[in-house]
C-alpha positions as CSV (number, residue, x, y, z in Angstrom):
1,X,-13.2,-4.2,1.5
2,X,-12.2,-2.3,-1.8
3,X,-9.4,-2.6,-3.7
4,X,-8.0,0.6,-5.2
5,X,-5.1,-0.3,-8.4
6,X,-2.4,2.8,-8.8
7,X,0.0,1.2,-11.1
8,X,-1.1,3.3,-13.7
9,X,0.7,6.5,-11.3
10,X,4.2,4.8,-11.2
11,X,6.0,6.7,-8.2
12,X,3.6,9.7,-7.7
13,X,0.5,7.4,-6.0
14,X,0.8,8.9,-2.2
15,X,-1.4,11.6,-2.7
16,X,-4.3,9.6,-4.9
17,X,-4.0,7.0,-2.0
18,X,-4.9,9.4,0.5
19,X,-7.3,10.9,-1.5
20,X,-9.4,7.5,-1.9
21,X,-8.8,6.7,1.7
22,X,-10.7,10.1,2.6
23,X,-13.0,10.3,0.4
24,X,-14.1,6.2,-1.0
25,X,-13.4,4.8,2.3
26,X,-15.8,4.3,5.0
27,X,-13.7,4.2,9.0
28,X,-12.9,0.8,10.4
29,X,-13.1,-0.3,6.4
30,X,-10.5,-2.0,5.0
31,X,-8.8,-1.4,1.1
32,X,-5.7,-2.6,-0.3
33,X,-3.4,-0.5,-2.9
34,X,-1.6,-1.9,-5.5
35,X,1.2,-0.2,-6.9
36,X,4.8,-0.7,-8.5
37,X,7.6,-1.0,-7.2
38,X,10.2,-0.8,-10.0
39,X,11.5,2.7,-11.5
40,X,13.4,2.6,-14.5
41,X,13.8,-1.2,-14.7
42,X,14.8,-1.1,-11.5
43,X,13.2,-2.6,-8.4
44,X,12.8,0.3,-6.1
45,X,11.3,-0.2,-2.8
46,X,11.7,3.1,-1.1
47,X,7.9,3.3,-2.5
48,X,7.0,0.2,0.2
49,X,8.2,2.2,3.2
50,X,7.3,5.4,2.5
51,X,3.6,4.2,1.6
52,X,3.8,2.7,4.7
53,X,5.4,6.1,6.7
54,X,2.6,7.7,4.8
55,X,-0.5,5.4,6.3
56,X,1.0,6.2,9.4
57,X,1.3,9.5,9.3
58,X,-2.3,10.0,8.4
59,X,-3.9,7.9,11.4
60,X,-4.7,4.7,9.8
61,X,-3.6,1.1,10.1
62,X,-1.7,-0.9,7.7
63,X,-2.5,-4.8,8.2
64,X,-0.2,-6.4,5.7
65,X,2.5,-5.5,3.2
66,X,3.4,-7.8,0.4
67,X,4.9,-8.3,-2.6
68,X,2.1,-9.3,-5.3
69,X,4.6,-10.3,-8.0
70,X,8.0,-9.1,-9.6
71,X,6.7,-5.6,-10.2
72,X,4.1,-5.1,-8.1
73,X,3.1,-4.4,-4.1
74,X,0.3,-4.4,-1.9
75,X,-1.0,-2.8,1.4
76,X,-4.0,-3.8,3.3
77,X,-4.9,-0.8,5.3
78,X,-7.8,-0.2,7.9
79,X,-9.2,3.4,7.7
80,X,-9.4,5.1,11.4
C-alpha cells in the first residue's frame, strides 16, 4: 500500500493521480490519495466525484471514499 498526498495541487490533482497510478503503482496494489476539498474557503466536493468518475474511467477500483477531516479527502483505490 502507498499513500500518495496532493494537497499541495489544490483542484488540478487528476492528472498527477493518474500519473502515480501508472507509473508508482504495481497492479492489484492498493494507494490512497489525499487531497482537498475546499476552493476558496469553500467546501467543494465536485473534486470527490469527479476523482471518483476519473478512477473509473481509467480501469481501476476505488475501495473507499472518506472524508479525512474538515478540509481534506481520501480514496483507497486498487490498480487493475
Amino acid at each position: 500500500m502507498v499513500r500518495y498526498d496532493l494537497r499541495h495541487l489544490h483542484e488540478d490533482f487528476y492528472d498527477r493521480m493518474v500519473e502515480l497510478l501508472d507509473k508508482n503503482v504495481k497492479s492489484g496494489e492498493v494507494a490512497i490519495f489525499l487531497f482537498e476539498v475546499v476552493t476558496n474557503g469553500k467546501s467543494n466536493f465536485d473534486a470527490v466525484q469527479k476523482s471518483a468518475d476519473v478512477i473509473k474511467e481509467q480501469g481501476h477500483e476505488l475501495l473507499n471514499s472518506l472524508k479525512f477531516n474538515e478540509v481534506d479527502w481520501t480514496i483507497v483505490v486498487r490498480k487493475k
